[in-house]
Residue frames as a rotation matrix with the C-alpha (Angstrom) as fourth column:
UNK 1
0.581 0.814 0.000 0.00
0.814 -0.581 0.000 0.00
0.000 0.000 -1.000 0.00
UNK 2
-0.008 -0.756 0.655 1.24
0.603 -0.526 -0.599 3.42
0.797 0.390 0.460 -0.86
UNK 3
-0.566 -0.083 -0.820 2.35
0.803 -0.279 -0.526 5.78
-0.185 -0.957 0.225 2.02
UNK 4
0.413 0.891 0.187 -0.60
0.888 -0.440 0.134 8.50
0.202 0.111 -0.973 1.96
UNK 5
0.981 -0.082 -0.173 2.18
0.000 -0.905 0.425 10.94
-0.191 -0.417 -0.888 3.51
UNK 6
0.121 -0.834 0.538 4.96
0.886 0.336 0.320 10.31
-0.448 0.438 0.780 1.57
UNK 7
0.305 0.205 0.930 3.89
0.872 -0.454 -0.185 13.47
0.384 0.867 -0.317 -0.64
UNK 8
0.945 -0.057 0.323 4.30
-0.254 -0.749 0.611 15.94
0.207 -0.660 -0.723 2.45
UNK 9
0.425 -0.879 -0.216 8.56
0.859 0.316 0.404 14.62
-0.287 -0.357 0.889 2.78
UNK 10
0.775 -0.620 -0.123 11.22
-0.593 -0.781 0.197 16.99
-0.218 -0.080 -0.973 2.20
UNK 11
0.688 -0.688 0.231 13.57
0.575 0.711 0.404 14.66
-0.442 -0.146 0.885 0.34
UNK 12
0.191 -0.727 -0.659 17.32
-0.414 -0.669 0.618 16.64
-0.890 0.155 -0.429 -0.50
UNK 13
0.897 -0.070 -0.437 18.75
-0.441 -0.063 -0.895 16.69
0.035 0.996 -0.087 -4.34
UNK 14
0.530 -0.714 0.458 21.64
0.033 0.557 0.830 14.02
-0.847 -0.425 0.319 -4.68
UNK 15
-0.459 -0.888 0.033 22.36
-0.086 0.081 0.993 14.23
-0.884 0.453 -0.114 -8.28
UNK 16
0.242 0.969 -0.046 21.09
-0.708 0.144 -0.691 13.84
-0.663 0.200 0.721 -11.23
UNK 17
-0.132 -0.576 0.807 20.96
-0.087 0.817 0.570 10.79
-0.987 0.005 -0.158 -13.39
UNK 18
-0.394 -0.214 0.894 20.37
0.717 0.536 0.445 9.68
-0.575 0.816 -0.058 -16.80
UNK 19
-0.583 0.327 -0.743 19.40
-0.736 -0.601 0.313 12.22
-0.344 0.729 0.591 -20.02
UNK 20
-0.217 0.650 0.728 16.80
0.368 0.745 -0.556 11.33
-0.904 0.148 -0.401 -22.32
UNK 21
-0.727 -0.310 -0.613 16.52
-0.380 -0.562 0.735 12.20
-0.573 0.766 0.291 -26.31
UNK 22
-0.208 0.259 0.943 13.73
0.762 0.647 -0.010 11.69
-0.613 0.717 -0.332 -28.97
UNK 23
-0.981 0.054 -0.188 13.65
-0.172 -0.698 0.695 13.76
-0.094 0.714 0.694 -32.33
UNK 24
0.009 0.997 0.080 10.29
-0.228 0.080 -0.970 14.88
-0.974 -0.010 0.228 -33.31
UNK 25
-0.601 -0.132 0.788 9.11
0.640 0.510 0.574 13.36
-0.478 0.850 -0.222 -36.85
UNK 26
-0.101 0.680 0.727 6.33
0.883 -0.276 0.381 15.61
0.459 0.680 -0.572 -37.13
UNK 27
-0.989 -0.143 -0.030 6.17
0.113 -0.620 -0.777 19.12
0.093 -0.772 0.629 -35.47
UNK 28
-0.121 0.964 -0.238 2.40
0.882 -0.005 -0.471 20.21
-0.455 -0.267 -0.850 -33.93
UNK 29
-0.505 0.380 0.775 0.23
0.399 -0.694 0.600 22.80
0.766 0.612 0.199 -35.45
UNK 30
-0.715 0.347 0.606 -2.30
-0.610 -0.734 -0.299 24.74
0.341 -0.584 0.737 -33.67
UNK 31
0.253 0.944 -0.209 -4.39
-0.899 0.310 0.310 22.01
0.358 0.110 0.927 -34.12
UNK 32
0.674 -0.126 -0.728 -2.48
-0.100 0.961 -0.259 18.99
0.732 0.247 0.635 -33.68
UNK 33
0.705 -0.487 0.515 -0.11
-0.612 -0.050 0.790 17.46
-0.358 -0.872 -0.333 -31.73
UNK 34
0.032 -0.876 -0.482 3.71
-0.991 0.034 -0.128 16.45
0.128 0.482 -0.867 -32.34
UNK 35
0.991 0.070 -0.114 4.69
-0.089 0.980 -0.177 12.76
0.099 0.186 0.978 -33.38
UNK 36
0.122 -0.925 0.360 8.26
-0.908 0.043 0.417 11.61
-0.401 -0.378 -0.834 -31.89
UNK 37
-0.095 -0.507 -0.857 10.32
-0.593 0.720 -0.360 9.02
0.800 0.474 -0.369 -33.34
UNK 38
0.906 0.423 -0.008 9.79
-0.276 0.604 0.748 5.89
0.321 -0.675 0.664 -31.10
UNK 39
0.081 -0.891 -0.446 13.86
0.763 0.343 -0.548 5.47
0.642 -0.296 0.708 -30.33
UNK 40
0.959 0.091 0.268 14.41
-0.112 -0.749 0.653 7.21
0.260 -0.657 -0.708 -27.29
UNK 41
-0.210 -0.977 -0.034 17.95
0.236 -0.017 -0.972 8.16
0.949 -0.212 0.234 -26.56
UNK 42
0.871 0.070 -0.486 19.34
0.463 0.209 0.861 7.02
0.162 -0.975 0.150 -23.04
UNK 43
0.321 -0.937 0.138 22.30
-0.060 -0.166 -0.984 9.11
0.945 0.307 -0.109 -22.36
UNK 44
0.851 0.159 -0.500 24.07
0.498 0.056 0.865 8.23
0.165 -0.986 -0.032 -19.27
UNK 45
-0.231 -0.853 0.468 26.77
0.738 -0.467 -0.487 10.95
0.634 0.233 0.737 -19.87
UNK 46
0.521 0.349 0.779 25.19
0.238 -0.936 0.261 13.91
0.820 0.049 -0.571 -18.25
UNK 47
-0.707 -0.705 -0.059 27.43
0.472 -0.408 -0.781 15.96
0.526 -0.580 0.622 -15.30
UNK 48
-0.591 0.426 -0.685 24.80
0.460 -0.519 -0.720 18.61
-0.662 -0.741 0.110 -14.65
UNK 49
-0.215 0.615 0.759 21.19
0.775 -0.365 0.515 20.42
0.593 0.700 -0.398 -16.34
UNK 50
-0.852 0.107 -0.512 20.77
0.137 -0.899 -0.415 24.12
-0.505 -0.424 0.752 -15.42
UNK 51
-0.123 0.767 0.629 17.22
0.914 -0.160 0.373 26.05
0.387 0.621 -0.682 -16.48
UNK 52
-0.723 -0.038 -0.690 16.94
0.308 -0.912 -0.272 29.89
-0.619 -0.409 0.671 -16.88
UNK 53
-0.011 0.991 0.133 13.78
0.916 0.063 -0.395 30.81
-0.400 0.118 -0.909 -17.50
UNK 54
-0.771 0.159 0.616 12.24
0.042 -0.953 0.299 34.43
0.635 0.257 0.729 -19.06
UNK 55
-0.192 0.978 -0.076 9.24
0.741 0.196 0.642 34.15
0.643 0.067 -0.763 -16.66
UNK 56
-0.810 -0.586 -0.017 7.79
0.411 -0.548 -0.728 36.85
0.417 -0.597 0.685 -15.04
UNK 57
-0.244 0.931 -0.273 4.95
0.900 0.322 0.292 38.07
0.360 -0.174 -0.917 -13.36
UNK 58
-0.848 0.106 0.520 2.60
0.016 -0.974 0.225 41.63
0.530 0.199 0.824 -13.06
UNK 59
-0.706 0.454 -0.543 0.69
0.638 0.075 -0.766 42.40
-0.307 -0.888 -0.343 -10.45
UNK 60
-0.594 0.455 0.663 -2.89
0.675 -0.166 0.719 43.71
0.437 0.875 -0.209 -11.12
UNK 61
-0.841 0.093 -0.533 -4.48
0.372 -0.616 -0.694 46.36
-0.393 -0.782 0.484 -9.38
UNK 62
-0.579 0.617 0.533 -8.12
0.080 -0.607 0.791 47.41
0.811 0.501 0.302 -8.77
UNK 63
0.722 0.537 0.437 -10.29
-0.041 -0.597 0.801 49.45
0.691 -0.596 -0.409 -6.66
UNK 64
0.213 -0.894 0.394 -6.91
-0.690 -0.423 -0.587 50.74
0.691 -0.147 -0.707 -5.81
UNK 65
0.274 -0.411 0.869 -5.61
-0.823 0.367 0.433 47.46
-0.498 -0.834 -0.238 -4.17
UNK 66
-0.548 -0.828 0.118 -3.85
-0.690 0.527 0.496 44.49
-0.473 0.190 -0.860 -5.44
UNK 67
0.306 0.949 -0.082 -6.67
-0.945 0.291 -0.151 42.42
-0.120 0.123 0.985 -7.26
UNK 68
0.964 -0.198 0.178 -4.20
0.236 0.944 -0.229 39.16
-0.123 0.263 0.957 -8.86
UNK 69
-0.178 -0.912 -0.369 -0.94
-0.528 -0.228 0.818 38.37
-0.830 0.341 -0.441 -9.91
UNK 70
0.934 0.312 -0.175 -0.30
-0.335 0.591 -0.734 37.20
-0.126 0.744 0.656 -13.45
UNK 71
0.023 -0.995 0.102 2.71
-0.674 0.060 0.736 35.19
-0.738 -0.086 -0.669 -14.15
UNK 72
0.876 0.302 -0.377 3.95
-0.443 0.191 -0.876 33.95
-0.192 0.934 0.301 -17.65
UNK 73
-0.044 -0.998 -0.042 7.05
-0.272 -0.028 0.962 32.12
-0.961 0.054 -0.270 -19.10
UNK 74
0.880 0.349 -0.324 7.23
-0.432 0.301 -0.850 31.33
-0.199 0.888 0.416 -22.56
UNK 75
0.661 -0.578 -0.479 10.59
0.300 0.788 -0.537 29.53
0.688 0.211 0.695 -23.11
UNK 76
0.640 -0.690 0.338 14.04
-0.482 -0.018 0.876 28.55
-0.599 -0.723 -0.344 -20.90
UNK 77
0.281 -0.916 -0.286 17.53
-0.709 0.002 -0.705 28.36
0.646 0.401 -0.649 -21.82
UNK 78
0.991 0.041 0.129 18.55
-0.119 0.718 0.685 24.75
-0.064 -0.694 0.717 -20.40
UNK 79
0.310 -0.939 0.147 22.61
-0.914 -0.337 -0.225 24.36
0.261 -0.065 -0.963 -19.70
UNK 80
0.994 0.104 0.031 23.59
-0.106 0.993 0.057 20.50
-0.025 -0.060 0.998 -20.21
UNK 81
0.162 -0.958 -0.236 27.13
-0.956 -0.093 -0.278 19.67
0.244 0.271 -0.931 -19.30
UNK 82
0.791 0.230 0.567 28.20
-0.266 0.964 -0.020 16.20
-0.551 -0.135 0.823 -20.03
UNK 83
0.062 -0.660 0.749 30.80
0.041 0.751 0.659 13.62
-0.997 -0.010 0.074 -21.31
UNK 84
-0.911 -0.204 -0.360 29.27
-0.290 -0.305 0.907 13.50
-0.294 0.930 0.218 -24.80
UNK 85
0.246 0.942 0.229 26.96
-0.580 0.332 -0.744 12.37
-0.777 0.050 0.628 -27.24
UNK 86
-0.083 -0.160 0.984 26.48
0.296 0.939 0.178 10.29
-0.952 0.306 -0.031 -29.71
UNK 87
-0.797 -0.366 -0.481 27.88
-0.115 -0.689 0.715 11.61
-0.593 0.625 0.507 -33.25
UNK 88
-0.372 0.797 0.476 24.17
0.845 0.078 0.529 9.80
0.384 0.599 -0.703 -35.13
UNK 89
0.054 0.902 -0.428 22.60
0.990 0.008 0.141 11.90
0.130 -0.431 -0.893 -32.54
UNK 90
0.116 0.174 -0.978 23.93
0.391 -0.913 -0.116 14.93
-0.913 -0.369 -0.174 -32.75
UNK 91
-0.985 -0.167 0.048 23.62
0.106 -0.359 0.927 15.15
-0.138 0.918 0.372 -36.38
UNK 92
-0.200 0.980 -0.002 20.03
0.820 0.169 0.547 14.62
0.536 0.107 -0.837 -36.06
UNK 93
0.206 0.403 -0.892 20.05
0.927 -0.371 0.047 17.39
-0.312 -0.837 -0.450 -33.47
UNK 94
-0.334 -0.573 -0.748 21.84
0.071 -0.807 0.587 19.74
-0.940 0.143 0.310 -35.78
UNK 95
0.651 0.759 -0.002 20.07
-0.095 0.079 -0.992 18.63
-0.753 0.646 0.124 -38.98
UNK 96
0.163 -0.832 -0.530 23.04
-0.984 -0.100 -0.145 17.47
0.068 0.546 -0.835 -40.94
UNK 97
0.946 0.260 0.193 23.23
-0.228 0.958 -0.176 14.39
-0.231 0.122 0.965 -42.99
UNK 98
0.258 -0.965 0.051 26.60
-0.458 -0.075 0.886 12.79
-0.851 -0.252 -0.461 -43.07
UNK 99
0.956 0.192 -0.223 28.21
-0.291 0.519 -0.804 11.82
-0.039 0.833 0.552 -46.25
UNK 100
0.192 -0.944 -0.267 31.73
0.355 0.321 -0.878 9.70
0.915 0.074 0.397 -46.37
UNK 101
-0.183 -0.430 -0.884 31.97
0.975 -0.198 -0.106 10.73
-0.129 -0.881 0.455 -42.14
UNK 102
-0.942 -0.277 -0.190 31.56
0.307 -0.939 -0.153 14.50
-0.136 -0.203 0.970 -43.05
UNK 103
0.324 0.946 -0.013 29.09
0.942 -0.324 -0.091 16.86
-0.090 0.017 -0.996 -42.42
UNK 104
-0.573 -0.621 0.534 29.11
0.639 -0.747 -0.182 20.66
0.512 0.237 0.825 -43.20
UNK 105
0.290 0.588 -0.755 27.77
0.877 -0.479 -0.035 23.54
-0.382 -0.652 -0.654 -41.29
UNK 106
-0.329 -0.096 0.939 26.68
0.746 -0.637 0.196 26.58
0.579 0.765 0.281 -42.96
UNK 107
-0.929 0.053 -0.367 26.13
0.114 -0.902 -0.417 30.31
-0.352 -0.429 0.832 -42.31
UNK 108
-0.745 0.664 0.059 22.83
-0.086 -0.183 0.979 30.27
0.661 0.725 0.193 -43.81
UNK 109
-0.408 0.632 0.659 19.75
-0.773 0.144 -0.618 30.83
-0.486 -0.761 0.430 -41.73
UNK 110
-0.800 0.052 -0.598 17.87
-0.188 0.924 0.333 27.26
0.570 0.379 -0.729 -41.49
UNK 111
0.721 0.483 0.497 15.14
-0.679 0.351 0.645 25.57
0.137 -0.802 0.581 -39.23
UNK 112
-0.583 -0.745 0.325 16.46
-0.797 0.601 -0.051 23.64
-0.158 -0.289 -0.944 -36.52
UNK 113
-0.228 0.738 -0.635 15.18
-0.135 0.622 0.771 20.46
0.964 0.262 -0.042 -36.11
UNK 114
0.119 0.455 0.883 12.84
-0.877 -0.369 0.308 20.23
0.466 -0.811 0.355 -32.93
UNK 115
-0.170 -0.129 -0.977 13.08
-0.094 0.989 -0.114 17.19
0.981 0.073 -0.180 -30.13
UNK 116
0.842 0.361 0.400 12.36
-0.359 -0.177 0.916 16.29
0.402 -0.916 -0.020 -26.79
UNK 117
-0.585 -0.810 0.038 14.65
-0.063 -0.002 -0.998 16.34
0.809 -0.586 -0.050 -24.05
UNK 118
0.865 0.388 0.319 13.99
-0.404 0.158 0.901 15.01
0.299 -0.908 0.294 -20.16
UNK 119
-0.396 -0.888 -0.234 16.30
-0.138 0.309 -0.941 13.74
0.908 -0.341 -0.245 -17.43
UNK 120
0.297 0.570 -0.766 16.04
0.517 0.579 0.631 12.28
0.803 -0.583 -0.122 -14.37
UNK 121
-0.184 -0.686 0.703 17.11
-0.592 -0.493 -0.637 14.08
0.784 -0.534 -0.316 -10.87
UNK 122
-0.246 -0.163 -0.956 17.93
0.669 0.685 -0.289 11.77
0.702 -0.710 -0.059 -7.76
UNK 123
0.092 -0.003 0.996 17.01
-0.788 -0.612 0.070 12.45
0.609 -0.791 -0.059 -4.47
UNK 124
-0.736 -0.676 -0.044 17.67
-0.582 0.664 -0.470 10.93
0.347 -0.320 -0.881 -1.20
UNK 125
-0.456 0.354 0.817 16.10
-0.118 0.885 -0.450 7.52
-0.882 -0.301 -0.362 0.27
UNK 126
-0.769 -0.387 0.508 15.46
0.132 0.682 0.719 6.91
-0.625 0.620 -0.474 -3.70
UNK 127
0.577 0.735 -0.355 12.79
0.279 -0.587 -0.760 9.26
-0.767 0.339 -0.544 -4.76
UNK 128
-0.618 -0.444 0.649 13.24
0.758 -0.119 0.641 10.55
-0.207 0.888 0.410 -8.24
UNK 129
0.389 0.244 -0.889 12.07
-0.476 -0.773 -0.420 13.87
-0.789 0.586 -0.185 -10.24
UNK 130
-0.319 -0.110 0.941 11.64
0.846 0.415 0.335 13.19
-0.427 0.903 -0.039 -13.68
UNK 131
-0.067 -0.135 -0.989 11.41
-0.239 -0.960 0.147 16.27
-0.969 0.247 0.032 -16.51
UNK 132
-0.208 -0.309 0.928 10.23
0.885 0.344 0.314 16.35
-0.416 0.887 0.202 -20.05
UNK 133
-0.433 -0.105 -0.895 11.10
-0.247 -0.941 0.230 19.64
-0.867 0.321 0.381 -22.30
UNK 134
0.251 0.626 0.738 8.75
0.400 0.628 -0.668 18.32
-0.882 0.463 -0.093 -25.14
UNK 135
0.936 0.147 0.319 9.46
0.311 -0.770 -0.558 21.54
0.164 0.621 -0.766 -27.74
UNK 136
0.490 -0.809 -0.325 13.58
0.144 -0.293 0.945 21.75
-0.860 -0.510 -0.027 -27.31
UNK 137
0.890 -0.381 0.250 15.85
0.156 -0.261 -0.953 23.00
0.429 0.887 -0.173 -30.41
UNK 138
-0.002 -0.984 -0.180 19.91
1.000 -0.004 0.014 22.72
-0.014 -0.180 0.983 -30.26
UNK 139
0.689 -0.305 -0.657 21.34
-0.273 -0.950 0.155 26.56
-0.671 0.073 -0.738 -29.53
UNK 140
0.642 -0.747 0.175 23.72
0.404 0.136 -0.905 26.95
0.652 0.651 0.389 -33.11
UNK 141
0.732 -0.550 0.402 26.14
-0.660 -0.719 0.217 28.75
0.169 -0.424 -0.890 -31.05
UNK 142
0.445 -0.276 -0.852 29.21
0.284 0.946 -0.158 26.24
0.849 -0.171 0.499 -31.13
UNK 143
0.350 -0.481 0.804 30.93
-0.937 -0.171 0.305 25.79
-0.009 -0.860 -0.511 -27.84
UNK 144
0.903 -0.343 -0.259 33.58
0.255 0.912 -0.320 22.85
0.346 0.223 0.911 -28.54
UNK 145
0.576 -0.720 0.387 36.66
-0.807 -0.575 0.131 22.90
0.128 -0.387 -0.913 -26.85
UNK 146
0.621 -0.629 -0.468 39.90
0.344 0.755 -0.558 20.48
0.704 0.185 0.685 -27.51
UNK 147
0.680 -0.697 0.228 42.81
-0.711 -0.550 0.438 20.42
-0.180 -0.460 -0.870 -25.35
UNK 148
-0.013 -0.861 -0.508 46.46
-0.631 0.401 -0.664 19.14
0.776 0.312 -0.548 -25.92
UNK 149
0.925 -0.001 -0.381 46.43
0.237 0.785 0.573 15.32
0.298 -0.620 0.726 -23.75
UNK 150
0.083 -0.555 0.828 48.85
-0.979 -0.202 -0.038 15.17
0.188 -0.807 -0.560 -20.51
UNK 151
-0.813 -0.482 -0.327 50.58
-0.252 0.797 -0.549 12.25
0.525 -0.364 -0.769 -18.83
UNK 152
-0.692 0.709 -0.136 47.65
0.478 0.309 -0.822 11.99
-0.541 -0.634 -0.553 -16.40
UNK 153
-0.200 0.852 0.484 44.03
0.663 -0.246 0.707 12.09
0.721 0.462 -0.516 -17.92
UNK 154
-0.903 0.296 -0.311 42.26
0.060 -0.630 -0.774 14.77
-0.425 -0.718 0.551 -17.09
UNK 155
-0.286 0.936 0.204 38.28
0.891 0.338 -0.302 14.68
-0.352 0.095 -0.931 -17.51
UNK 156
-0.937 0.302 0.176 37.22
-0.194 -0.868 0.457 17.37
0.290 0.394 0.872 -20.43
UNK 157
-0.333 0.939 0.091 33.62
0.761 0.324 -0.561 18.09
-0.557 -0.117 -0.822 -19.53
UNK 158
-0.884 0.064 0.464 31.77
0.344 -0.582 0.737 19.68
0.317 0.811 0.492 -22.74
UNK 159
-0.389 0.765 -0.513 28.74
0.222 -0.463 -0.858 21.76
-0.894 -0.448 0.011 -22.64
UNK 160
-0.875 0.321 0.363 25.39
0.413 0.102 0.905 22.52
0.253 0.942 -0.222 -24.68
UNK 161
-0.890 0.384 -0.245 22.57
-0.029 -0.584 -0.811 24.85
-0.455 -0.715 0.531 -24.70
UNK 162
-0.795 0.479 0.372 19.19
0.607 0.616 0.503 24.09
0.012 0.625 -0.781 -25.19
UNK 163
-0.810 0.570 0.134 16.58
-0.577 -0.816 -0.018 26.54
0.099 -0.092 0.991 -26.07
UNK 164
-0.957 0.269 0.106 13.21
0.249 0.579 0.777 25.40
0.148 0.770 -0.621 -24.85
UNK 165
-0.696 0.716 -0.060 9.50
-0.699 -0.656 0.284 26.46
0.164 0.239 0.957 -25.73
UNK 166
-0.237 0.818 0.525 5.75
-0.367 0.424 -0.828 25.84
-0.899 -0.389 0.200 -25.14
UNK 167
-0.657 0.280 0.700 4.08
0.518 0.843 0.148 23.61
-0.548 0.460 -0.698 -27.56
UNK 168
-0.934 0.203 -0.295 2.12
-0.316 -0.853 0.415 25.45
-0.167 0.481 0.861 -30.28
UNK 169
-0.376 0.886 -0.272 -1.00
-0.068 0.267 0.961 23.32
0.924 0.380 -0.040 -29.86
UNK 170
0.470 0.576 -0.669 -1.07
0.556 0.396 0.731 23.37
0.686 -0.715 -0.134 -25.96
UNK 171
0.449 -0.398 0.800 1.74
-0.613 -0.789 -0.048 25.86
0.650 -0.469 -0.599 -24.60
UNK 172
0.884 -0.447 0.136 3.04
0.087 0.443 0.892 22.99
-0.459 -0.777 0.431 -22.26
UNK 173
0.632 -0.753 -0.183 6.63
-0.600 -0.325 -0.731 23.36
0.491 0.572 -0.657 -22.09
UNK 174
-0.794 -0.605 -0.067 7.35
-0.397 0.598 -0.696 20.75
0.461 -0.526 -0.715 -19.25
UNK 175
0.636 0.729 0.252 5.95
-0.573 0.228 0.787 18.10
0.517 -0.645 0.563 -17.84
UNK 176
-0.296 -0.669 0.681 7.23
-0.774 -0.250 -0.582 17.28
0.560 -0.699 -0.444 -14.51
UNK 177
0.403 0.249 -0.881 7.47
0.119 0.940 0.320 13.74
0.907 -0.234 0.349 -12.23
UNK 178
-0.520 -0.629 0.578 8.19
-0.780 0.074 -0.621 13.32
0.347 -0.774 -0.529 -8.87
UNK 179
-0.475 0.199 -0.857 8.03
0.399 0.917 -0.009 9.42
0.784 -0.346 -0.515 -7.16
UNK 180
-0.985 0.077 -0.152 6.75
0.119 -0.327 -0.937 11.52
-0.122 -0.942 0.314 -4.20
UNK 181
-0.475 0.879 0.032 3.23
-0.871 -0.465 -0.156 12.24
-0.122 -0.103 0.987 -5.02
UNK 182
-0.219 0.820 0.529 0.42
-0.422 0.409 -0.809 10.07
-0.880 -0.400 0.256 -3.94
UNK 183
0.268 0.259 -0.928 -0.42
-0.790 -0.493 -0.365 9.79
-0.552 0.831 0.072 -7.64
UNK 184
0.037 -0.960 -0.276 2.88
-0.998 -0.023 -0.055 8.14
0.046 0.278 -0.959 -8.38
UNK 185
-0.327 -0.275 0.904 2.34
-0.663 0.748 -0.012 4.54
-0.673 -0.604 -0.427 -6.63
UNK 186
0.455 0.488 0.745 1.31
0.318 0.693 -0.647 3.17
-0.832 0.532 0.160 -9.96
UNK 187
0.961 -0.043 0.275 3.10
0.216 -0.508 -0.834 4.80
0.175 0.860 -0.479 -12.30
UNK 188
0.735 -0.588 -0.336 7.01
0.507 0.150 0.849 4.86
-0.449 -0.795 0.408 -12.03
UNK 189
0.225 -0.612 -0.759 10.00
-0.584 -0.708 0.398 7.25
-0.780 0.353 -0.516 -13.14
UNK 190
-0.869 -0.046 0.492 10.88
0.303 0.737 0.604 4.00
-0.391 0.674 -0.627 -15.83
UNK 191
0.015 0.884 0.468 6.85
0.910 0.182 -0.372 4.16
-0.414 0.432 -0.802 -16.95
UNK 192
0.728 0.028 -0.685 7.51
0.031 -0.999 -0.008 8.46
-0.685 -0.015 -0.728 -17.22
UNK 193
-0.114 -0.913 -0.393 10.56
-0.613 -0.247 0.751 7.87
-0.782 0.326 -0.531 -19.77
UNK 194
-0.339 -0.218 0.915 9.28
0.430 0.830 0.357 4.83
-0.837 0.514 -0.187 -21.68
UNK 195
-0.192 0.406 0.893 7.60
0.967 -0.077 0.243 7.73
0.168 0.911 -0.378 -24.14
UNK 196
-0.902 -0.032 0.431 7.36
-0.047 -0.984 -0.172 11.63
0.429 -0.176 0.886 -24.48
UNK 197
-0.096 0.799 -0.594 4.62
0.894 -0.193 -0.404 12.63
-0.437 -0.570 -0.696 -21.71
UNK 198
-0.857 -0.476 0.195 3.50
0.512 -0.825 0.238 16.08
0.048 0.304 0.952 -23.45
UNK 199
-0.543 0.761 0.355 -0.14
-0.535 -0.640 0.552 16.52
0.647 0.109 0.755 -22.93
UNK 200
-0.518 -0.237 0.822 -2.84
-0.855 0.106 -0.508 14.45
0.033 -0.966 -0.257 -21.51
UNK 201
0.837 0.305 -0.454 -3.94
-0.488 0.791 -0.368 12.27
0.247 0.530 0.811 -23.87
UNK 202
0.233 -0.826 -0.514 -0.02
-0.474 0.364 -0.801 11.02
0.849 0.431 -0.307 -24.14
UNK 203
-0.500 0.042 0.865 -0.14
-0.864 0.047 -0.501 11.07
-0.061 -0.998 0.013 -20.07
UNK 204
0.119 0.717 0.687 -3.13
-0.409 0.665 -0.624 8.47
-0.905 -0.207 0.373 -20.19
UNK 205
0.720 -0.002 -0.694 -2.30
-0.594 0.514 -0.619 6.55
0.358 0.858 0.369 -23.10
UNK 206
-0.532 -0.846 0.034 1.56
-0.450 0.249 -0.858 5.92
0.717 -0.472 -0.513 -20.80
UNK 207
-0.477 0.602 0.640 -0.84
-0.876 -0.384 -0.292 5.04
0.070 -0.700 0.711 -18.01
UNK 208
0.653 0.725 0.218 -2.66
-0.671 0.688 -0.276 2.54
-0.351 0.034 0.936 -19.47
UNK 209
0.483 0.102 -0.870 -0.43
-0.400 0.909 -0.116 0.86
0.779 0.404 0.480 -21.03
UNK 210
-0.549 -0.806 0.222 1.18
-0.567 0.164 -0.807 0.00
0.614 -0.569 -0.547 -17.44
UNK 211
-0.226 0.651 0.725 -2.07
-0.728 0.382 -0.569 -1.32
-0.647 -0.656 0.387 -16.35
UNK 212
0.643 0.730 0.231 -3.03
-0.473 0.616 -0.630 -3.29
-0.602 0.297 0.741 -19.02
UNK 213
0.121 -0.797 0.591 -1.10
-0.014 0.594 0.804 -6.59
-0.993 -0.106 0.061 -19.66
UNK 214
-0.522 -0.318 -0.791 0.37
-0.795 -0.154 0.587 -7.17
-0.308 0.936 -0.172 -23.11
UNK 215
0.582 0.588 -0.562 -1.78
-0.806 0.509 -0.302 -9.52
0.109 0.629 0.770 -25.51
């Protein structure tokens, strides 16, 4: 039986663990909703994910007294430093098709290609936060950095900046797990990764198929 007061802990941030990657195939309209490639990249490279937001918020005022606040964000600058990536995957993330090993990168303005992005974040006594960015686009800005090898290795940790936005059929720009909620005791941080979670059809579609056994 699940603890009923599990949801009300206070559990500290230990680390975080694995990245997640899937490229969209189709992007959403106003009407529709995006279609993701069914290979999810596991990356277990990541170091550390930062998020700086634009959100802000305006306080409303009538019959001269504070009536609401409104508060808005519309996209965050996410800060992934890690080991690497795979070189399939980050052509796919850069939109660049390799021919004989080489790929070129041009000054020309382009679309990127769009993709989801999620990771996992540890806490202690084994609670998890889980994070999908559903609407995420590589920053072109390169930031590569070689250095001349030493007698003793020294660990190069690279960095990458992801720009992401709300969804143009629903505005959701994250959806957000945590094993802590009440909610949760059927539904695990594995079941929250096995497909992009981006609305709430996709939510209850992940849902079910953990309840209901395979044919």
């Amino acid at each position: 039986m699940a603890d009923p007061t599990k949801n009300e802990d206070v559990k500290l941030v230990t680390g975080v663990d694995d990245a997640f990657l899937a490229m969209k195939t189709t992007a959403e309209t106003t009407g529709s909703a995006p279609v993701y490639d069914t290979k999810i990249w596991r990356l277990p490279t990541i170091k550390k994910v930062g998020f700086k937001g634009n959100g802000k918020s305006v306080d409303v005022y009538a019959s001269s007294k504070k009536f609401t606040t409104i508060a808005q964000e519309t996209s965050v600058e996410v800060t992934v430093s890690h080991l690497g990536f795979p070189v399939e995957l980050l052509d796919l993330m850069r939109g660049e098709i390799a021919k004989n090993g080489v790929t070129f990168t041009k000054t020309v303005a382009k679309t990127l290609p769009e993709f989801a992005f999620g990771f996992i974040g540890d806490k202690a006594d084994g609670a998890k936060d889980g994070i999908w960015l559903p609407s995420v686009t590589l920053d072109p800005a390169m930031n590569d950095e070689w250095e001349t090898a030493e007698e003793e290795f020294k660990e190069v940790d690279l960095d990458m900046t992801l720009n992401a936005s709300g969804l143009r059929n629903s505005q959701v720009y994250a959806a957000r797990y945590s094993s802590l909620r009440e909610s949760a005791a059927t539904f695990s941080i594995d079941d929250f990764f096995k497909q992009v979670i981006f609305d709430d059809t996709s939510l209850d579609a992940a849902a079910s198929a953990v309840t209901t056994p395979e044919a």
